[in-house]
C-alpha positions as CSV (number, residue, x, y, z in Angstrom):
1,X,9.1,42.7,23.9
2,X,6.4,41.5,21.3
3,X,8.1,42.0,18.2
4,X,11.0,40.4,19.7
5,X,8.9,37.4,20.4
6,X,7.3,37.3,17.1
7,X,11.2,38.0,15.6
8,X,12.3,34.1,18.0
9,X,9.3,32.2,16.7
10,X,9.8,32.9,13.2
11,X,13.2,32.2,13.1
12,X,13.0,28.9,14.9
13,X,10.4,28.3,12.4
14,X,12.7,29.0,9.9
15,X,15.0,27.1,11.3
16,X,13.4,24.0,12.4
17,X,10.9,23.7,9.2
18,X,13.7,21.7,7.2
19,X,14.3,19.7,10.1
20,X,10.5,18.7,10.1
21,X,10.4,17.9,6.7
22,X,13.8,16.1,6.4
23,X,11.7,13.4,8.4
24,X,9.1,13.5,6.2
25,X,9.0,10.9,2.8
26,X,7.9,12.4,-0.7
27,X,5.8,8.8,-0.8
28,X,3.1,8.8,1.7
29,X,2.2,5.6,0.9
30,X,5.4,3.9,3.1
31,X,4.5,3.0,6.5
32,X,2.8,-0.1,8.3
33,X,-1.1,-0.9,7.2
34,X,-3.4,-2.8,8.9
35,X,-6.7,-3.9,7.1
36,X,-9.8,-2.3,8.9
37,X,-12.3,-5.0,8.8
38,X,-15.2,-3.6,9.0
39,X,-14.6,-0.6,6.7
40,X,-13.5,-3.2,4.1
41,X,-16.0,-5.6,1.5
42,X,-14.5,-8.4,-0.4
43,X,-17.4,-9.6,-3.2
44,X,-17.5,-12.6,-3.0
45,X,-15.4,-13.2,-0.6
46,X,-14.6,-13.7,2.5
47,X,-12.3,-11.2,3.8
48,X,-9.2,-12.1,5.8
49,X,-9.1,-12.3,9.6
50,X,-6.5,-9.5,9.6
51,X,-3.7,-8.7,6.8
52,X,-0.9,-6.3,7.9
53,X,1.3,-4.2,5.2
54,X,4.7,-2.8,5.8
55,X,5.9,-0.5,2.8
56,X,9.1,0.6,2.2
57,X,11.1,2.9,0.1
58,X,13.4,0.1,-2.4
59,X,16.5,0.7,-4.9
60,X,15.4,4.1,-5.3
61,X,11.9,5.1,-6.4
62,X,10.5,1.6,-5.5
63,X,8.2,-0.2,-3.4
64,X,9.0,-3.0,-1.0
65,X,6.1,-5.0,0.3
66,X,5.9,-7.2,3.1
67,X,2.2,-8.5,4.0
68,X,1.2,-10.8,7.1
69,X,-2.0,-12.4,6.2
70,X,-4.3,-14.4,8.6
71,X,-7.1,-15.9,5.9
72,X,-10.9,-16.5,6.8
73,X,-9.9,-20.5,7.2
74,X,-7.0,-19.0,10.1
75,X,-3.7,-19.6,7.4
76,X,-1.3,-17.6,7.7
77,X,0.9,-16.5,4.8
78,X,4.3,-14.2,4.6
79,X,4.0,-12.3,1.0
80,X,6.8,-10.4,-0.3
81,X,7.7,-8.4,-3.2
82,X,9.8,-5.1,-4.4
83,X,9.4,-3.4,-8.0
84,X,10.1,0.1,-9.2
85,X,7.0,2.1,-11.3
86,X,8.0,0.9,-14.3
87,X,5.1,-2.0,-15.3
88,X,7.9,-4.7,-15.0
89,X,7.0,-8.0,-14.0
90,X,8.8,-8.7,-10.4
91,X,8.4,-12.4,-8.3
92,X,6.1,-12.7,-5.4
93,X,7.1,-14.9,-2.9
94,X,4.4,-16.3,-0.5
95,X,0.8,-15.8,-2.2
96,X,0.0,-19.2,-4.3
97,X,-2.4,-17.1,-6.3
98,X,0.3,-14.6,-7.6
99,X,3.4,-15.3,-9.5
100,X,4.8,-11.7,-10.5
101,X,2.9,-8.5,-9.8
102,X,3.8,-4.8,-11.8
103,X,3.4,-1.2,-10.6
104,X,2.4,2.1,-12.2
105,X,2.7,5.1,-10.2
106,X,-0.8,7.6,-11.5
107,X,0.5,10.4,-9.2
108,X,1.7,10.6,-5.8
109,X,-1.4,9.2,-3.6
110,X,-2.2,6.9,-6.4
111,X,-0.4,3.9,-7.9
112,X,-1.5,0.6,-9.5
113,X,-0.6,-3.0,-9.2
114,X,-1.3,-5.4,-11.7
115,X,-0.6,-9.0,-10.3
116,X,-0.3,-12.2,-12.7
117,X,-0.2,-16.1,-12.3
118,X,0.9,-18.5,-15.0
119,X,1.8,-15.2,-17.2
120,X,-2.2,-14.3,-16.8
121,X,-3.7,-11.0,-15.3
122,X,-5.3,-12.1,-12.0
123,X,-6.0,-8.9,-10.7
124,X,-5.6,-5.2,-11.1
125,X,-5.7,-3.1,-7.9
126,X,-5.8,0.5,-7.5
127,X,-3.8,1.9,-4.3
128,X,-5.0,5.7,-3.1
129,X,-3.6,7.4,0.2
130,X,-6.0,9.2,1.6
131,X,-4.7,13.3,1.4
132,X,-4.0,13.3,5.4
133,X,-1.7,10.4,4.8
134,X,-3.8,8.0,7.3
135,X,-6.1,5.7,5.1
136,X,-4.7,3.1,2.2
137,X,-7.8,2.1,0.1
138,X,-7.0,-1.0,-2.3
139,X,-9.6,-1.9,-4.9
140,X,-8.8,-5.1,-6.2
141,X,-10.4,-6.3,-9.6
142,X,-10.3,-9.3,-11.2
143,X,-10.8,-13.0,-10.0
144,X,-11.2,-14.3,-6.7
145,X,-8.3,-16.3,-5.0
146,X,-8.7,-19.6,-5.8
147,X,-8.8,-18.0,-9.8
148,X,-12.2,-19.4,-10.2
149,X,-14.6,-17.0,-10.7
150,X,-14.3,-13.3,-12.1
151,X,-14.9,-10.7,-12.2
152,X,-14.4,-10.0,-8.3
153,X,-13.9,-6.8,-6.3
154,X,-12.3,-6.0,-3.6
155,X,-12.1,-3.0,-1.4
156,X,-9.7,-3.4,1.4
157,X,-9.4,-0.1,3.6
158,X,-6.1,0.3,5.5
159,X,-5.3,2.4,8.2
160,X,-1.5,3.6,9.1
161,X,-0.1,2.7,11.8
């Protein structure tokens, strides 16, 4: 009776291990982010009251961003962009700090976004997906938001929803 028991389990293991992964994406960085607070330090500042990140798979290997952002003075703003890992410069729509921003995959919890306005490197921001898949940490360098002062850094911690 045992072995016929241990014979059933591995074959629905067998059988429902594709199924499992089928689910799964080879990018764990797509999912909805939301920007833990008090696990995050902009220098100088200030943070934002909340920012929430939806990533999605686009055209293929690319990314599609869409970011809700309430600011420290209550604004809200609705950025978007898509681009593929291939440094190209691709429009940003909603962010009057960023014209175009560029992405470079390093490996596959790791990829970097370099984000320009007026043709000018604003910001370089490092993206790493924590190995269990539940923590985003983004750390942003280059000028603050108003493209004033620099250097600036940013760590923004997000956790998956």
């Amino acid at each position: 009776m045992r072995k016929q028991l241990v014979i059933a389990a591995l074959a629905a293991g067998t059988f429902l291990a594709p199924l499992y992964s089928a689910g799964q994406s080879d990018n764990p960085w797509y999912g909805t982010w939301n920007l833990s607070v008090s696990k995050s330090n902009y220098c100088p500042g200030p943070l934002p009251i909340s920012t929430t990140t939806k990533i999605e798979p686009w055209d293929g290997d690319g990314l599609k961003y869409t970011v809700d952002v309430v600011t420290a003075d209550g604004e809200e703003r609705h950025i978007q962009w898509s681009a593929k890992f291939d440094r190209r410069q691709n429009p940003v729509t909603g962010n009057p700090f960023v014209d175009t921003n560029a992405v470079r995959r390093i490996n596959n919890h790791t990829y970097e976004v370099t984000a320009r306005k007026d043709g000018k490197i604003t910001t370089v921001t490092r993206n790493v997906i924590s190995r269990d898949g539940k923590t985003r940490t983004a750390i942003a360098i280059g000028k603050n938001a108003q493209l004033t002062q620099g250097p600036s850094k940013n760590v923004a911690v997000f956790e998956r929803q």
